[in-house]
NUDO-139127 format. One record per residue: x negated, y negated, z negated of N, C-alpha, C in turn. Coordinates in steps of 0.1 Angstrom, whole numbers, padded with zeros to 4 digits, always signed. Atoms other than C-alpha are relative to their C-alpha. Last residue first. Example, Ala and Ser with C-alpha at 12.3 -4.5 7.8 and 13.67 -1.06 7.14 Angstrom:
% NUDO-139127
+0009+0011+0000-0137+0011-0071+0008-0011-0008
-0009+0012+0000-0123+0045-0078-0009-0012+0000
% end
This chain:
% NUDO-139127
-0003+0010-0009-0026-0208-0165-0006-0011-0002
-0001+0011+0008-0048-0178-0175+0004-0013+0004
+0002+0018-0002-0041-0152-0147-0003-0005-0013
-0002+0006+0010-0046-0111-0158-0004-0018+0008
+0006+0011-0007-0039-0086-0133+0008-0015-0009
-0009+0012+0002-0032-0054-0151-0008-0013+0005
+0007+0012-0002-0049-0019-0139+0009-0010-0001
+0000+0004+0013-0031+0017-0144-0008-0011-0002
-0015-0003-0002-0028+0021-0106-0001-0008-0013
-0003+0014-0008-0067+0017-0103+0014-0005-0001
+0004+0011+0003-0077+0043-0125+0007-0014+0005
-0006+0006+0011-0049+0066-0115-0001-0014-0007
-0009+0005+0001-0059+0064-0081+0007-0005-0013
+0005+0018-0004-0096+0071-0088+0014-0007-0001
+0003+0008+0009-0085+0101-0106-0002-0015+0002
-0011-0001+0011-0062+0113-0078-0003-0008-0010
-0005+0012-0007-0090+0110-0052+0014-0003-0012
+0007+0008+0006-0114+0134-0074+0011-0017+0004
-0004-0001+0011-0084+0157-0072-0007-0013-0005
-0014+0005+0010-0073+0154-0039-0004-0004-0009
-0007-0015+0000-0114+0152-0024+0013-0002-0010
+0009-0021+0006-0127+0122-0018+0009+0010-0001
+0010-0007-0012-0113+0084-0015-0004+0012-0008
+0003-0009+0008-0084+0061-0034-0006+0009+0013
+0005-0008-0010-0077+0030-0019-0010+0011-0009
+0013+0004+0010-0047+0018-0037-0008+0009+0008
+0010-0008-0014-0014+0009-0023-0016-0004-0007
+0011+0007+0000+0012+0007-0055-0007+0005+0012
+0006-0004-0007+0048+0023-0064-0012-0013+0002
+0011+0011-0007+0065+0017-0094-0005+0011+0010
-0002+0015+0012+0096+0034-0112-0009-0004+0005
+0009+0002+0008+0102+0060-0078+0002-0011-0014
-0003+0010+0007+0134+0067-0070-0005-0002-0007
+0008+0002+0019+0128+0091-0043+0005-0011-0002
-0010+0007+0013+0153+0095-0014-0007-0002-0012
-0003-0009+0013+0124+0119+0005+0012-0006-0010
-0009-0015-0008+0128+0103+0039+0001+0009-0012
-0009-0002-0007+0122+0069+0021+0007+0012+0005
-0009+0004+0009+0096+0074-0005+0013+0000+0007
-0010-0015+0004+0081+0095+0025+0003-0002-0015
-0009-0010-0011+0078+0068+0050-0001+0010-0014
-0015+0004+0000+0070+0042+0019+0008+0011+0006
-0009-0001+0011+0040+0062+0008+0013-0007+0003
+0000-0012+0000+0025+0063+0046+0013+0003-0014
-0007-0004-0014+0032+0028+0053+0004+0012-0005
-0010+0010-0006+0007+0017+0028+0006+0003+0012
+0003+0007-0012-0015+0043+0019+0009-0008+0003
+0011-0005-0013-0017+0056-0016+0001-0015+0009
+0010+0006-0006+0007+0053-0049-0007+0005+0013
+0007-0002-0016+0037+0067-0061-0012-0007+0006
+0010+0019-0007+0047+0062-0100-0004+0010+0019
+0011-0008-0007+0072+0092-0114-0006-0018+0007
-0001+0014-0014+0093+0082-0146-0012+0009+0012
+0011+0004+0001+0102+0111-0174-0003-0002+0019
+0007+0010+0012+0139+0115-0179-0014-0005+0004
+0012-0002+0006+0149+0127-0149-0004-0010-0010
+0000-0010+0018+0185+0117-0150-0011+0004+0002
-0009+0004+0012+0182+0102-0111-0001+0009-0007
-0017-0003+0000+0157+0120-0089+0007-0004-0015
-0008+0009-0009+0120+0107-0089+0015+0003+0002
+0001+0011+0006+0106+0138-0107+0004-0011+0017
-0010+0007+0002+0122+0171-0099-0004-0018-0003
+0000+0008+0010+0091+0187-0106+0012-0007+0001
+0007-0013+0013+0091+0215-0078+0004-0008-0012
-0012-0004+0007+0106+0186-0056+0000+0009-0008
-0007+0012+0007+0073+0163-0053+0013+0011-0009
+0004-0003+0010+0060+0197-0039-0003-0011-0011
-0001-0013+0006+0081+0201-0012-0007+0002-0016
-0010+0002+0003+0080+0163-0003+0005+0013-0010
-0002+0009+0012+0045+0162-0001+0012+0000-0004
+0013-0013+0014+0043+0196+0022+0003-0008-0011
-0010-0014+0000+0073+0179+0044-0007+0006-0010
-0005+0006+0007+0047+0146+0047+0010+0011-0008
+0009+0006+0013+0020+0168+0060+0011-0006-0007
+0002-0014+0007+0045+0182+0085-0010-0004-0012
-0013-0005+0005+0053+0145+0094+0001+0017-0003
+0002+0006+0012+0015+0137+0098+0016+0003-0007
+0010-0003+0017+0010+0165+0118+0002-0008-0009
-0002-0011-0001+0038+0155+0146-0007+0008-0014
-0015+0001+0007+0027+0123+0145+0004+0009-0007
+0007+0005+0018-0010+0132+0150+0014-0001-0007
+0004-0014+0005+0005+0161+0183-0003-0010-0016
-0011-0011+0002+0025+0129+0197-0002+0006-0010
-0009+0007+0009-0003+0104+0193+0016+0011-0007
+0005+0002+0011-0025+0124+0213+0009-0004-0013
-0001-0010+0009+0002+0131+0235-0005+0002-0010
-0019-0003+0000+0007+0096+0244-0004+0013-0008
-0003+0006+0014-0035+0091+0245+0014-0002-0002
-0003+0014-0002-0044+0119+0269+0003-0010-0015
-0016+0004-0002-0057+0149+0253+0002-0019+0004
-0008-0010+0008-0095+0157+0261+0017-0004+0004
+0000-0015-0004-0115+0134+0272+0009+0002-0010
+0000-0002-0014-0123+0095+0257+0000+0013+0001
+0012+0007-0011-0120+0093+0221+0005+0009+0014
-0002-0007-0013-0084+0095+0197-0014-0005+0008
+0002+0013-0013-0096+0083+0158+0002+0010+0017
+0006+0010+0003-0084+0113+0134-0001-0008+0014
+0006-0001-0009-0060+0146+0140-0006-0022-0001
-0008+0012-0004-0043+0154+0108-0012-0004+0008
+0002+0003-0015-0050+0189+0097+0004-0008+0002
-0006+0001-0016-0036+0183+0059-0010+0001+0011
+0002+0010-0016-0054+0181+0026+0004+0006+0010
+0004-0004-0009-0040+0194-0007-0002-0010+0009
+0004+0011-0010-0036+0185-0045-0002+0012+0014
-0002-0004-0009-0013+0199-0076-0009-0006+0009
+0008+0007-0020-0025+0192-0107+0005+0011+0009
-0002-0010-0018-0005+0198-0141-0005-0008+0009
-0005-0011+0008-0014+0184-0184+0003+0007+0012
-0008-0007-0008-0032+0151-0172+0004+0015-0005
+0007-0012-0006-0041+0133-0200+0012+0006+0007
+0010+0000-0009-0035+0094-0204-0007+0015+0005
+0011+0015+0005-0005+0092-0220-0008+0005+0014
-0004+0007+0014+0011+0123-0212-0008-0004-0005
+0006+0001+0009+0007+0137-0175+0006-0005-0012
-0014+0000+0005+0019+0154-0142-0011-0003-0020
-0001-0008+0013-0004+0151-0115+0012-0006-0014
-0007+0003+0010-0001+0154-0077-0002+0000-0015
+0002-0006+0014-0022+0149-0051+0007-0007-0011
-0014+0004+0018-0016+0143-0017-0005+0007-0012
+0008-0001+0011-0043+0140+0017+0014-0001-0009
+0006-0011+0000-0039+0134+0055-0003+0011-0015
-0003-0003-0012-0019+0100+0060+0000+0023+0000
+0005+0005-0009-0023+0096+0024-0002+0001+0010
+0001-0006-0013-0004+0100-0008-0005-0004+0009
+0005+0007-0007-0008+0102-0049-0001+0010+0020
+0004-0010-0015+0018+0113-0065-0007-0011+0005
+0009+0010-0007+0013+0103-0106+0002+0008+0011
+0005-0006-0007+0041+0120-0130-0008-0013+0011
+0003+0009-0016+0046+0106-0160-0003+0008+0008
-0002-0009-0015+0052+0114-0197+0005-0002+0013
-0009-0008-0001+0044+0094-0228-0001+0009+0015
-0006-0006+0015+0023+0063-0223+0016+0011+0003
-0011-0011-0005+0000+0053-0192+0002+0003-0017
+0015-0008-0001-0012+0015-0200+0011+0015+0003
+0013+0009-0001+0005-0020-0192-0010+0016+0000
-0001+0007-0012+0043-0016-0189-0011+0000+0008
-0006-0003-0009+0046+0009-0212-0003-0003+0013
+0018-0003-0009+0026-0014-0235+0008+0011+0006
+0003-0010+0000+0059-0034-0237-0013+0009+0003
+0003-0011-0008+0061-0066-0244-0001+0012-0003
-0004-0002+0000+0084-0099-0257-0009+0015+0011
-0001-0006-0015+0064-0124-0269+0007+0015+0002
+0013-0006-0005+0073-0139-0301-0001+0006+0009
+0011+0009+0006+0097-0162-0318-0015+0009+0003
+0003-0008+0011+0117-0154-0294-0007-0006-0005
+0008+0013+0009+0130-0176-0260+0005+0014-0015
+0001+0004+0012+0138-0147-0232-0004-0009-0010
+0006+0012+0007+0139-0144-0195+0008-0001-0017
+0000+0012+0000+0159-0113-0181-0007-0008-0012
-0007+0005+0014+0148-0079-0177+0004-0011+0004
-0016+0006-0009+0135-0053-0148+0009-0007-0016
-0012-0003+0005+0100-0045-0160+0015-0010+0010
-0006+0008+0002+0074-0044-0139+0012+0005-0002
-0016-0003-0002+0051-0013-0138+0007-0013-0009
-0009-0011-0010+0019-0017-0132+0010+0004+0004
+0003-0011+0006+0013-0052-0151+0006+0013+0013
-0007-0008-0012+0008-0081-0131+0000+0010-0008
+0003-0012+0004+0002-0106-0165+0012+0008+0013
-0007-0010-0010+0007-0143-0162-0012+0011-0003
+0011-0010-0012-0008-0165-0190+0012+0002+0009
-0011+0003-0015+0007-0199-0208-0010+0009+0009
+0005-0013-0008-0006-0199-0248+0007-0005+0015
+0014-0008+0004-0007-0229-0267-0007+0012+0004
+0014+0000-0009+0014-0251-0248-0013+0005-0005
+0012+0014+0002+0036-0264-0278-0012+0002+0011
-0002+0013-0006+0069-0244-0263-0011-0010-0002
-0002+0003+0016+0048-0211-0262+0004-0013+0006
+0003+0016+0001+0041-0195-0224+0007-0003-0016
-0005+0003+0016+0043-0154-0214-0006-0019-0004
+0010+0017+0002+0044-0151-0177+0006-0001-0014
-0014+0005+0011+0056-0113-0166-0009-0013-0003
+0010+0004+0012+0044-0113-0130+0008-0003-0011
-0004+0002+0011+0054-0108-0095-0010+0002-0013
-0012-0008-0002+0042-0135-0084+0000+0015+0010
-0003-0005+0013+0007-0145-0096+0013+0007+0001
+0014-0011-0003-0001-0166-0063+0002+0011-0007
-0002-0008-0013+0033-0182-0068-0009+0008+0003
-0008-0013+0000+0030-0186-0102+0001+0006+0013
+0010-0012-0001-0003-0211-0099+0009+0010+0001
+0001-0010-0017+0027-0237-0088-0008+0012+0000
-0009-0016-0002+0042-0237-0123-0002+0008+0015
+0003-0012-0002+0013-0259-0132+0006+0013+0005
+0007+0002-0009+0027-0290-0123-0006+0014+0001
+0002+0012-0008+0047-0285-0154-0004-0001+0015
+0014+0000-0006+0039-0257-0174-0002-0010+0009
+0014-0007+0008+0062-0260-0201-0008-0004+0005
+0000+0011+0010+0092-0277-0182-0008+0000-0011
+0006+0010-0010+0090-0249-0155-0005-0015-0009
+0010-0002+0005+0096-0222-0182-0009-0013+0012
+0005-0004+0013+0128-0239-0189-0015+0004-0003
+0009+0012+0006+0136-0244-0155-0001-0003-0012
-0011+0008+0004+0136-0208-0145-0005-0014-0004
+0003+0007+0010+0111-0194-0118+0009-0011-0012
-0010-0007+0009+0131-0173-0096-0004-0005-0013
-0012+0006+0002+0120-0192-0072+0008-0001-0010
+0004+0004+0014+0087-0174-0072+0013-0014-0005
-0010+0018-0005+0107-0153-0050-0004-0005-0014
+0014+0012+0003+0089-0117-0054-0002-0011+0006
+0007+0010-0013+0113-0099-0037-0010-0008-0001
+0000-0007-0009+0114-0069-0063-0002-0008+0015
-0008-0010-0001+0113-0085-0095-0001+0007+0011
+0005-0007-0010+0096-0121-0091+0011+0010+0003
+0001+0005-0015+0091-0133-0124+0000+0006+0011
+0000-0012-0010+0100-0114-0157-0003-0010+0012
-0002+0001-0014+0098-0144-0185-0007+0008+0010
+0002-0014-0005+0086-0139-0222+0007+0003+0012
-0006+0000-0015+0090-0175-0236-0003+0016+0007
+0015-0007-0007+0077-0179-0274+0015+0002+0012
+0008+0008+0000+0095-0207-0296-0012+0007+0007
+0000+0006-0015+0130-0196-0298-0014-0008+0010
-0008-0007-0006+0125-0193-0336+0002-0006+0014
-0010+0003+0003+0089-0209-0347+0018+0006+0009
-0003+0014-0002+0064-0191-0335+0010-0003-0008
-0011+0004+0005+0042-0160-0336+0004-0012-0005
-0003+0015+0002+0015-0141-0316+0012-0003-0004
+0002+0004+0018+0006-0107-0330+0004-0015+0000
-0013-0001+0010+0027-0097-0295-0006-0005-0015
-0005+0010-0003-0002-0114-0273+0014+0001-0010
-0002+0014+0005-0029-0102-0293+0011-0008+0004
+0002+0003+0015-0017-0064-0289+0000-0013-0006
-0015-0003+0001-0008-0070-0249-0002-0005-0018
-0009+0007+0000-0044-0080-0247+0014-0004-0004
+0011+0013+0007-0060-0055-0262+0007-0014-0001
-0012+0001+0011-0037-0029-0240-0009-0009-0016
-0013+0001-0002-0045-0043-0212+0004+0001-0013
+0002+0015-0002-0087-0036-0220+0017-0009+0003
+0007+0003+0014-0079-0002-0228+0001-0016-0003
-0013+0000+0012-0056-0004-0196-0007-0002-0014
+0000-0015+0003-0083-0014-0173+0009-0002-0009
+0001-0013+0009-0080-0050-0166+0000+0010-0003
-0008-0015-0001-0086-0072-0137-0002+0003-0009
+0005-0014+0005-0094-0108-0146+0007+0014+0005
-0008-0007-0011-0084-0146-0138-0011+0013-0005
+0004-0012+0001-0092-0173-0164+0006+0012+0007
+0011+0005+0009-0086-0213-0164-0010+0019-0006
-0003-0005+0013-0066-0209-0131-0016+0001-0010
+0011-0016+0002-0070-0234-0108+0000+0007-0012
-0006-0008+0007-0049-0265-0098-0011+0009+0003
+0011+0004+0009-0069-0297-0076+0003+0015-0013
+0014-0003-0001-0060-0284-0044-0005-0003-0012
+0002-0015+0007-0022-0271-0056-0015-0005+0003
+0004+0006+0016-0012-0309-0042-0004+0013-0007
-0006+0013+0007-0015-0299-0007-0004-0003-0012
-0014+0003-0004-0019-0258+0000+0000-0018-0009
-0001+0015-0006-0052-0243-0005+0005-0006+0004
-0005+0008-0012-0045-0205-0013-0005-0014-0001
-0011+0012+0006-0072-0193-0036+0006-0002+0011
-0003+0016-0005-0090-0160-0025+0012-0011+0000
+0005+0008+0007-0084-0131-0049-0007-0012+0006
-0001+0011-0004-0050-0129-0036-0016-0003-0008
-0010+0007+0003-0042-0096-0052-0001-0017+0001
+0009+0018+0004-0077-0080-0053+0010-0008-0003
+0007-0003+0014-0057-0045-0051-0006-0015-0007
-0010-0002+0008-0031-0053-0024-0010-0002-0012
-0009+0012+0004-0061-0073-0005+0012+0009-0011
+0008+0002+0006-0079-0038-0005+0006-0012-0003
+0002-0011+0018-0054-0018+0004-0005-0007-0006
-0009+0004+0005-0046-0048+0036+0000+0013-0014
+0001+0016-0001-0083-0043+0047+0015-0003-0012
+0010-0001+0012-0079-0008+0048-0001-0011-0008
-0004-0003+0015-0050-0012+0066-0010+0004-0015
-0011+0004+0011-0064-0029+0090+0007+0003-0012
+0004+0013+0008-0094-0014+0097+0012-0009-0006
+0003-0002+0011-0068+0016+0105-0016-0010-0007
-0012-0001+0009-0051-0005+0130-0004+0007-0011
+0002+0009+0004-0087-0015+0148+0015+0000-0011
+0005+0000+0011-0091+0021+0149-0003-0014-0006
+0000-0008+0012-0063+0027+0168-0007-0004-0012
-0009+0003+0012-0064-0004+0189-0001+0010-0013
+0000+0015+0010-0097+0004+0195+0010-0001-0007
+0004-0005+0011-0087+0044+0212-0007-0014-0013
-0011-0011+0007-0058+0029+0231-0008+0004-0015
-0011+0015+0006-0081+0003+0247+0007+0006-0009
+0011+0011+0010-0113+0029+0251+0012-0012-0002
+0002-0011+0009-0080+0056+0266-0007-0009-0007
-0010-0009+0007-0064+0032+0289-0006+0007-0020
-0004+0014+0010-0100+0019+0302+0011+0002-0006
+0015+0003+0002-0108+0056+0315+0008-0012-0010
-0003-0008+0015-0070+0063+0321-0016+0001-0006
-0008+0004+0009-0081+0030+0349+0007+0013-0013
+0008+0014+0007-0114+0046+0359+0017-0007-0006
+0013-0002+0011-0097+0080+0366-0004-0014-0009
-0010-0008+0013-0067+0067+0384-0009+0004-0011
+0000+0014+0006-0093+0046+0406+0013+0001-0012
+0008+0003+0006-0110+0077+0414+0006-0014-0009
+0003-0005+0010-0078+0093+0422-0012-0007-0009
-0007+0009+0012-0068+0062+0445-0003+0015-0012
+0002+0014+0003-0099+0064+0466+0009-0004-0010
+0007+0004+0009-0095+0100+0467-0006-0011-0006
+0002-0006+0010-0064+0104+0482-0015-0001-0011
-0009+0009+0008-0070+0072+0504-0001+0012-0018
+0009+0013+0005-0101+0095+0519+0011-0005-0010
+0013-0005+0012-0079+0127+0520-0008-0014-0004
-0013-0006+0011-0046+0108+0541-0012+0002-0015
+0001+0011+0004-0079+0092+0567+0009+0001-0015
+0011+0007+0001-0090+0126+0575+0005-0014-0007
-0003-0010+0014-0052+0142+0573-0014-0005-0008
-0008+0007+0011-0047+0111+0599+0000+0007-0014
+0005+0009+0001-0077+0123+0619+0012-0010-0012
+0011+0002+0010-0068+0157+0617-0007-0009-0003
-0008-0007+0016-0034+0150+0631-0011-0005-0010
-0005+0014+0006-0048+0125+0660+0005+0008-0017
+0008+0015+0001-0067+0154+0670+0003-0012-0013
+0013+0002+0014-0045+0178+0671-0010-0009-0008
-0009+0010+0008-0019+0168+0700-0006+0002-0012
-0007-0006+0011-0027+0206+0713+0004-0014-0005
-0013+0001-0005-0048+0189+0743+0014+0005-0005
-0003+0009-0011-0070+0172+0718+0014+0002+0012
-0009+0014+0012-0075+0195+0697+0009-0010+0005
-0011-0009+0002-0082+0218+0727+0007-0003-0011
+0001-0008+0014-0109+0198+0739+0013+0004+0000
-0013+0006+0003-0106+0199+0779-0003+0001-0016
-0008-0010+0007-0138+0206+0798+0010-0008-0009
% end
């Protein structure tokens, strides 16, 4: 008998539609297993990018507290290193202004300023410290108060660095301004997911604003591929940023002629993109790892913000 596949020229079809399906699923499974590895590589890097930044909040804050090791700096060390709370700042500050010299005989030198080029080191306060002037670069920026008999010679990171030139007085030349919250300020604190605002004098807050964002966390295997993933978080985190900006501009603060200064703090990255797309003009910004709910996360921020990083040269 005759198959009928066979004398139809069939056969050979369903043997090629036979062999077409196998391939088809030989390269689906192997599409699977590679958006398989895709997705566990995609979803690391992610979270090896926010170990990093964590990491780099936490170095902002510590501010080099491992020594560099560089040549002739191996035998240099500072004779006292400290974080301070503002109480504790403004203690300092107080003994450093009751200090007093003969005329031209106290140094009150800005270092750094915005590129933080310890270059900027003049040779006047170089001819003080000598060999010492290399601990500035770790220290930079930094106001560096020094006496010409070598009786004082700190550095001081205060929160907000002044924008001045180098001075010889017969006494140091500070501001607690610089060092603790005084007068009227606003604090935005921001974070991929998270903003809180407050609006203070001295040290009390007088307005709170805070919310948290839908912002879509570490991407795992299933679900949305990892492109779109990214899409849909972007996408959130710039409607998050829109909400920060909205309620930055209620207060007007950061826009030229506001009198009273606004500080920015959070996430690194996050506070630049919406110092940038907002035109702010902040007076300091800082990356500080502030955790919990807006409000509780706000206080941590402040604490930490309002903190002076004390060298003894």
């Amino acid at each position: 008998m005759f198959d009928v596949d066979e004398l139809l020229g069939r056969a050979s079809l369903k043997e090629r539609i036979d062999e077409l399906e196998s391939e088809t699923e030989r390269l689906r499974r192997r599409y699977e297993a590679e958006s398989d590895r895709r997705a566990e590589a995609a979803t690391a890097r992610q979270e090896a990018e926010e170990r990093v930044n964590r990491l780099e909040d936490r170095i902002a804050q510590l501010e080099g507290e491992l020594e560099r090791v560089d040549g002739e700096e191996t035998s240099l060390e500072y004779r006292r290193r400290d974080r301070l709370p503002a109480p504790e700042a403004a203690a300092v500050v107080d003994r450093l202004s009751s200090f007093r010299t003969a005329p031209e005989g106290a140094l009150t030198a800005v270092i750094g300023g915005s590129d933080g080029d310890v270059r900027e080191v003049d040779a006047e306060l170089e001819a003080v410290l000598g060999e010492r002037t290399a601990l500035l670069e770790d220290a930079t920026p930094c106001v560096c108060c020094v006496d010409d008999a070598g009786l004082v010679s700190v550095a001081l990171t205060p929160p907000v660095l002044p924008d001045r030139e180098s001075a010889w007085a017969d006494r140091f030349s500070l501001e607690r301004e610089w060092f603790v919250p005084s007068g009227g300020f606003a604090l935005a604190l921001v974070r991929a997911d998270l903003f809180a605002l407050g609006v203070y004098d001295g040290d009390e807050r007088r307005e709170y604003r805070g919310f948290e964002s839908d912002v879509k966390g570490s991407h795992s295997k299933g679900g949305y591929s990892q492109a779109r993933f990214e899409r849909i978080r972007d996408d959130q985190i710039d409607d998050h940023l829109e909400r920060c900006r909205d309620a930055i501009a209620e207060h007007d603060f950061g826009d030229p002629g506001v009198d009273e200064p606004l500080y920015v703090v959070g996430q690194r990255g996050v506070l630049e993109s919406l110092v940038e797309e907002a035109s702010l003009e902040p007076a300091a910004t800082a990356a500080v790892d502030a955790t919990g709910d807006p409000k509780s996360a706000l206080e941590d921020a402040f604490e930490s913000f309002w903190t002076t990083e004390l060298r003894v040269l």
